[in-house]
C-alpha positions as CSV (number, residue, x, y, z in Angstrom):
1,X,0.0,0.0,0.0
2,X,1.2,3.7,-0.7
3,X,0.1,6.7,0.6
4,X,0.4,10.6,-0.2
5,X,-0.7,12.5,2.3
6,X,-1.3,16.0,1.3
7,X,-1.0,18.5,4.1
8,X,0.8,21.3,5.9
9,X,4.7,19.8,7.2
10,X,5.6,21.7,9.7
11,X,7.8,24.2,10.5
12,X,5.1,26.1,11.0
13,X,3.7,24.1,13.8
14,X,0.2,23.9,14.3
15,X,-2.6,21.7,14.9
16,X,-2.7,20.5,10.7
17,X,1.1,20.1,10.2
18,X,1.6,18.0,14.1
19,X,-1.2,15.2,12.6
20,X,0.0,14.7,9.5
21,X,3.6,14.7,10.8
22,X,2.7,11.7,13.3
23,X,1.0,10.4,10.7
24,X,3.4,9.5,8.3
25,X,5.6,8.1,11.5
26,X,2.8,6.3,12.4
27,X,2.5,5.0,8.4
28,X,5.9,4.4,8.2
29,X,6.6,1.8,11.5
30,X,3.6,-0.1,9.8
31,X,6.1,-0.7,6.8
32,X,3.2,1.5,4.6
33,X,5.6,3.5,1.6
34,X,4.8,7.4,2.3
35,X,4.9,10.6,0.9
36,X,4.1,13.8,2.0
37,X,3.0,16.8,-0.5
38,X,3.8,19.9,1.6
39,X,1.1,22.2,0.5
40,X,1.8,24.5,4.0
41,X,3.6,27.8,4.3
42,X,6.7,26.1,5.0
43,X,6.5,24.5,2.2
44,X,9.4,21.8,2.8
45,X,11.8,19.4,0.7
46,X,13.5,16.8,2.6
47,X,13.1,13.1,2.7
48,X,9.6,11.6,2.2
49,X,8.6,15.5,2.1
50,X,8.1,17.3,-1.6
51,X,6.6,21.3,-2.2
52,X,3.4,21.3,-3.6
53,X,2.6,25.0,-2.7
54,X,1.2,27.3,-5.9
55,X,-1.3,25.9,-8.6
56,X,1.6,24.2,-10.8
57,X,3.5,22.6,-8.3
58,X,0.3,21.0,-7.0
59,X,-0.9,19.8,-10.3
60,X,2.4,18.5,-10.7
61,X,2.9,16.6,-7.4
62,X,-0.5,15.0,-7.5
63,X,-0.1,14.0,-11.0
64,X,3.0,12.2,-9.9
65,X,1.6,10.7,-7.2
66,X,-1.5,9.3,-9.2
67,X,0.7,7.9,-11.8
68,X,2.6,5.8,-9.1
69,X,-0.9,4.8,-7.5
70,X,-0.8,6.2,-4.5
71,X,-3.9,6.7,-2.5
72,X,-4.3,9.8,-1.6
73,X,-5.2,11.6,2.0
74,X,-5.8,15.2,1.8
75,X,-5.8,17.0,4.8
76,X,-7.0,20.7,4.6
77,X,-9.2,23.3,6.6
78,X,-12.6,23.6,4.6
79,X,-13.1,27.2,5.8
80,X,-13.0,29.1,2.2
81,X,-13.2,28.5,-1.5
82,X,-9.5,28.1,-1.4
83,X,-9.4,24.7,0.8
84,X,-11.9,23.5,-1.2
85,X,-10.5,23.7,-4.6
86,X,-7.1,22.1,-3.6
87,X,-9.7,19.6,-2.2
88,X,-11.2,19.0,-5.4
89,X,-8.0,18.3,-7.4
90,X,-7.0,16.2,-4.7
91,X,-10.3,13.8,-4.9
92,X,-9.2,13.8,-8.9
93,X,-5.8,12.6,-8.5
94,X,-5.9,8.6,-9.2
95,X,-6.5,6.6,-12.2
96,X,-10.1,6.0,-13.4
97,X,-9.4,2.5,-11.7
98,X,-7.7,3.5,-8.4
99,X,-9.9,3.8,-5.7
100,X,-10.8,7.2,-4.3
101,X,-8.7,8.5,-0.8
102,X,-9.4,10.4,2.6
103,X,-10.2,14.1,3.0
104,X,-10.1,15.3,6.2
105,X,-11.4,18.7,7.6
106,X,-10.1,20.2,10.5
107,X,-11.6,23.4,10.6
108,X,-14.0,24.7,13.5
109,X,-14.7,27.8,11.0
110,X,-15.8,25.2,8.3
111,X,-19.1,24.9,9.3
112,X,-20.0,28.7,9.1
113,X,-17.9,29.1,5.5
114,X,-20.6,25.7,4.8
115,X,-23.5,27.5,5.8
116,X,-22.8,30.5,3.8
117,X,-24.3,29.9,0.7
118,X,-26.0,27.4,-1.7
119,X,-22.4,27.3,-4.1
120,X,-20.2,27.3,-1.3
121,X,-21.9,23.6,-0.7
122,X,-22.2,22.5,-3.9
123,X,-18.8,23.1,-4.1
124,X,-18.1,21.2,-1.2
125,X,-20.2,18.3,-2.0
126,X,-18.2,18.2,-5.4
127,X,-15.3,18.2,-3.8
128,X,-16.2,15.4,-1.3
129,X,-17.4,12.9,-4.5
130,X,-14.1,12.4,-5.6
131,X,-13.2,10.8,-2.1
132,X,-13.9,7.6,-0.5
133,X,-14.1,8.2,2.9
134,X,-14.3,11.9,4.6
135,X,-13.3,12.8,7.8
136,X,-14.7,15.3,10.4
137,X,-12.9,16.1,13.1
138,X,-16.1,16.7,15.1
139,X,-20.0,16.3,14.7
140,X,-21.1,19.9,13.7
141,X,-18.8,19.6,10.2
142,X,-20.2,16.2,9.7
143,X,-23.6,17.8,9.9
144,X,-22.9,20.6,7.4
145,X,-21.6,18.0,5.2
146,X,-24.8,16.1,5.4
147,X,-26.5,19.1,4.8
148,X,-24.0,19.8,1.6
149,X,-25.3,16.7,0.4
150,X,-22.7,14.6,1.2
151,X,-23.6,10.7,2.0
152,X,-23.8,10.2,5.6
153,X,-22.4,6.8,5.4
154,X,-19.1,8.5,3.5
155,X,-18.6,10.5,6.4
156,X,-16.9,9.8,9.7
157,X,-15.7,11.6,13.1
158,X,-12.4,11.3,14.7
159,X,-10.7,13.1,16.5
160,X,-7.3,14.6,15.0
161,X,-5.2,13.0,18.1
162,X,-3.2,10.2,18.3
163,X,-0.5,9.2,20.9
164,X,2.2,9.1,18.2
165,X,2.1,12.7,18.6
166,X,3.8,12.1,21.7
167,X,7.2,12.8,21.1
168,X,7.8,15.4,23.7
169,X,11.7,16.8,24.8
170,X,12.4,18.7,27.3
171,X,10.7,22.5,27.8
172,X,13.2,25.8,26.6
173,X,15.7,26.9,29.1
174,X,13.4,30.5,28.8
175,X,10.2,28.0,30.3
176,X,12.1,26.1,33.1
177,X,13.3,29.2,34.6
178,X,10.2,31.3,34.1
179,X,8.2,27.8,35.6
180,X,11.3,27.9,38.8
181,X,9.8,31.7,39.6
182,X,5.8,31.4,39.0
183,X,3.1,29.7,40.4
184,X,0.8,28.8,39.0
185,X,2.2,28.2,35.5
186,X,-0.6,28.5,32.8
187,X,0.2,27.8,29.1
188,X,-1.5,28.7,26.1
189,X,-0.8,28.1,22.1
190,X,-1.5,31.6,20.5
191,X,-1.2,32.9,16.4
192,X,-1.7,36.1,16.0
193,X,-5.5,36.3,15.1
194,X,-8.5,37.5,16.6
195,X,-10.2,33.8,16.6
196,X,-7.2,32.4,18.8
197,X,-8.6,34.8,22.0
198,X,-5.5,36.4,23.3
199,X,-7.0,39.2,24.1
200,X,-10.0,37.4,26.2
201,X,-6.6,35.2,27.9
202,X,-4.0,38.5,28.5
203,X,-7.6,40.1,30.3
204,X,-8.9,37.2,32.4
205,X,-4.7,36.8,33.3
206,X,-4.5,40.2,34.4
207,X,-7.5,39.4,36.8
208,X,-6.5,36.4,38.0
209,X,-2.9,38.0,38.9
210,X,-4.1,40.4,41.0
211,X,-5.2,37.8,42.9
212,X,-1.9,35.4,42.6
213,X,1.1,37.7,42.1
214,X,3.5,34.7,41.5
215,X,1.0,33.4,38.6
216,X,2.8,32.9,35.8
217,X,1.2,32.5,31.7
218,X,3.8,31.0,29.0
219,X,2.9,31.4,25.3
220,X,3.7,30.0,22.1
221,X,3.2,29.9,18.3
222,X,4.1,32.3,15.9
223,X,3.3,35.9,17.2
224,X,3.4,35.4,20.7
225,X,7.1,37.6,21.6
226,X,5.0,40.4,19.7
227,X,4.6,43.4,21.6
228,X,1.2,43.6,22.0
229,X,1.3,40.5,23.8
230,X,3.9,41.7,27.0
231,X,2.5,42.0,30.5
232,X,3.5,41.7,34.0
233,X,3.8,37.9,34.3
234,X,3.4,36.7,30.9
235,X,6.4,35.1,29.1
236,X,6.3,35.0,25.0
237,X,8.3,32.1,23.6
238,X,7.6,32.4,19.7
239,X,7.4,29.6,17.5
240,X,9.0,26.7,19.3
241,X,9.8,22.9,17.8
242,X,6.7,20.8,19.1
243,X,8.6,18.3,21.1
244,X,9.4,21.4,23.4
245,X,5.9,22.5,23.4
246,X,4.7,19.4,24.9
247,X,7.7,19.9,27.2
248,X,6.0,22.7,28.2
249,X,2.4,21.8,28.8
250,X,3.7,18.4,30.9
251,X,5.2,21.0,33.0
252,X,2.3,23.8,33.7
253,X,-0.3,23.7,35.6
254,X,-3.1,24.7,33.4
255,X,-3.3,24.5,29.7
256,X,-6.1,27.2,28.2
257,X,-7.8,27.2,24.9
258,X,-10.1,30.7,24.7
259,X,-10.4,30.5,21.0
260,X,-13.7,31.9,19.3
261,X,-14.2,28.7,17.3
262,X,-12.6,25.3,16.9
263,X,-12.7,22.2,15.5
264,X,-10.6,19.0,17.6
265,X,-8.0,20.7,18.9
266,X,-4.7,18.9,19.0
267,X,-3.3,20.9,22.1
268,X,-5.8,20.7,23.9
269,X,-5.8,16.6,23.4
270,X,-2.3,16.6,24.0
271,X,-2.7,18.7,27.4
272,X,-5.1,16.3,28.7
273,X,-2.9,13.2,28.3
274,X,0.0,14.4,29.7
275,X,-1.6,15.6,33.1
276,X,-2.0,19.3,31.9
277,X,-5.6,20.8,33.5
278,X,-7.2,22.0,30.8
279,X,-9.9,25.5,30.5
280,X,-11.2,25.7,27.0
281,X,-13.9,27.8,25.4
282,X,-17.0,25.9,24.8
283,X,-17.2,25.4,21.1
284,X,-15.9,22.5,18.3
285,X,-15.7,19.7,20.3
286,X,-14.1,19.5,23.5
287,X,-13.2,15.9,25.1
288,X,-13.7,15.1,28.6
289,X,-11.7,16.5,31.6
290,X,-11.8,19.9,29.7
291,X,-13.0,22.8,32.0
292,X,-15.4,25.2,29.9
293,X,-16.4,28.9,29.8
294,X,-18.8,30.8,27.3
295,X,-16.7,31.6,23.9
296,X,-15.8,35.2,23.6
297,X,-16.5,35.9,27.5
298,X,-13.5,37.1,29.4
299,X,-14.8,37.6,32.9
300,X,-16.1,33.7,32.7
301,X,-12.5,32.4,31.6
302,X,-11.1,34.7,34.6
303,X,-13.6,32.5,37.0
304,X,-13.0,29.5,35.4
305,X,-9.0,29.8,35.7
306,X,-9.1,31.0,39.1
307,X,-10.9,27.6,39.9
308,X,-8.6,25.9,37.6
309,X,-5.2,27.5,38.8
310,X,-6.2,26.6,42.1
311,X,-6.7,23.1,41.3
312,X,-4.1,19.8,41.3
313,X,-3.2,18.0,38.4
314,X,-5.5,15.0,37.2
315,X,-2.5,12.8,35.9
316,X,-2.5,11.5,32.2
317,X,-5.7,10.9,30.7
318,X,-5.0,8.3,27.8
319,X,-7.0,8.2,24.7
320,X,-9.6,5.1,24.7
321,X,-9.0,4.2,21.1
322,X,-6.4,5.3,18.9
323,X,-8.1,7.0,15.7
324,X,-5.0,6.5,13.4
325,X,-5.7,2.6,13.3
326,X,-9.3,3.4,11.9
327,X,-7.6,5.9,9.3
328,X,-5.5,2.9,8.2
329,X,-8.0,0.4,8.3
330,X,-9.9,2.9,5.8
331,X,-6.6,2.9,3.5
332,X,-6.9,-1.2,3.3
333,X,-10.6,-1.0,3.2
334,X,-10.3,1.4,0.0
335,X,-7.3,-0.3,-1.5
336,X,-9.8,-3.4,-1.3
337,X,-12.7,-1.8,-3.3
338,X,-15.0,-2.1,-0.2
339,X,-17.8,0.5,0.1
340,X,-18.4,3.5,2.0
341,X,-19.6,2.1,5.6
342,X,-18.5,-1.5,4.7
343,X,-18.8,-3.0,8.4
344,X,-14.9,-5.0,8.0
345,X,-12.6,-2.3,8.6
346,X,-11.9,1.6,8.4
347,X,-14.0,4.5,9.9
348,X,-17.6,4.0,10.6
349,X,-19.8,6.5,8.7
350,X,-20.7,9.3,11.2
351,X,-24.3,8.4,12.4
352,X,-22.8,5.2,14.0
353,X,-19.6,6.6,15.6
354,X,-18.5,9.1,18.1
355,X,-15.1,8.6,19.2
């Protein structure tokens, strides 16, 4: 079996780029013959990895990989026309005989770009024909798709987690002496747009300082040494390799997610099995152990975190099922010529799983 997985490779990090990263690890112990089409910012060539960002590089890359018969697994945001049309040649690229791959959307913003008009789901429901099996990475995409027109029983949820994103290393030398002088230690991954809610986290910080001089809030992702983002307590990493992120998270106290929308997020899956407390806004979908607030509502977070700061750590909380050994029981089901829903192997269509 070979597989092209079409994503973003990090460097940048980010939710996307982790998950198809541990992926193709994942892929790759199983013996399974990989490659990746970068289609990211980063836009990467190194082993396994080839640049497939800009309209000709794409065609190019996918019409490489349908020649050798790979089957391919889009992953991509479905929140504007753009993801949608990189979806579409993507469903395309396979011989008239090869069967169709795996789209998954990771968006929590794809549902409202879905409901925006009548083209914007035909589009999408063209998009998703060319594809044996999509993937939603929680129930209210699934139900937009349905509502697109997509088959239900081509459509499944899981969540974007797996343990094999796991690989942590220890925390920056900047964290473990900012964590050595502050208590408690909150953590938070940040870019530098209104939807990620630092400005509802720097506020409901501010309050719960007042209250805990020695508390302590550590950011990273791309934006967070920006200016705008400095305060008394608050320590901007930047854009740190993810291996230290997770360095970082094991080793605060509380792990906050105050975006305005969302879909699964990896961060906040990979705070909850290493120990991390978690305080999360309460949209997408949000696993258990997470402690919630209102989206958008600052003096709510500041409650929630004082409860949360004050708070011991739960220990690990380990994933029941591990969704990557659906994703490749879908490859072998698809490579097989089995239908959508086929009750042998892969991802169960959406109106019979919830994982």
């Amino acid at each position: 079996m070979k597989i092209a997985l079409v994503g973003n490779w990090p460097r940048p990090y980010g939710g996307v780029s982790v998950h198809v990263a541990a992926l193709a690890r994942a892929l790759r112990t199983l013996g399974i013959d990989v490659r990746v089409l970068d289609i990211g910012e980063g836009d990467h060539e190194c082993e396994g990895v080839v640049p497939a960002r800009g309209v000709l590089r794409y065609a190019s890359a996918l019409a490489a990989v349908a020649a050798e018969g790979r089957l391919v697994h889009l992953h991509t945001n479905g929140a504007n026309v753009k993801s949608w049309l990189v979806a579409l040649a993507a469903g395309r690229a396979r011989h008239p005989r090869a069967p169709r791959g795996v789209l998954t959307l990771h968006s929590g913003s794809a549902p409202a770009f879905l409901r925006g008009g009548a083209e914007r789901r035909r589009l999408a429901a063209a998009a998703c024909a060319g594809f044996g099996r999509v993937i939603a990475v929680n129930d209210e995409i699934a139900a937009e798709l349905f509502a697109a027109g997509v088959p239900a029983n081509r459509v499944s949820v899981l969540p974007p987690f797996s343990p094999a994103v796991l690989e942590r290393v220890d925390p920056p030398a900047a964290f473990t002496a900012f964590r050595a002088a502050h208590a408690p230690v909150l953590a938070a991954a940040l870019l530098p747009l209104p939807l990620y809610g630092a400005d509802l986290l720097l506020e409901a910080f501010a309050a719960l300082r007042r209250r805990h001089p020695r508390a302590g809030l550590a950011l990273f992702g791309q934006g967070t040494q920006a200016p705008e983002l400095r305060a008394p307590g608050v320590l901007g990493l930047g854009e740190i390799a993810h291996g230290e992120a997770l360095g970082v998270l094991e080793a605060s106290d509380v792990f906050v997610r105050p975006t305005r929308a969302d879909g699964d997020s990896v961060s906040v899956r990979e705070a909850l099995a290493l120990g991390c407390r978690v305080v999360a806004s309460d949209v997408g979908h949000r696993p258990p152990g997470c402690e919630l607030f209102p989206a958008g509502d600052g003096s709510a977070l500041a409650a929630v975190l004082e409860v949360a700061a004050a708070g011991a750590r739960p220990g690990p909380r380990a994933p029941p099922e591990d969704p990557f050994d659906a994703i490749v029981e879908a490859y072998r089901s698809l490579a097989a010529g089995r239908p959508a829903g086929h009750r042998s192997g892969g991802c169960a269509p959406a109106e019979r799983l919830r994982r």
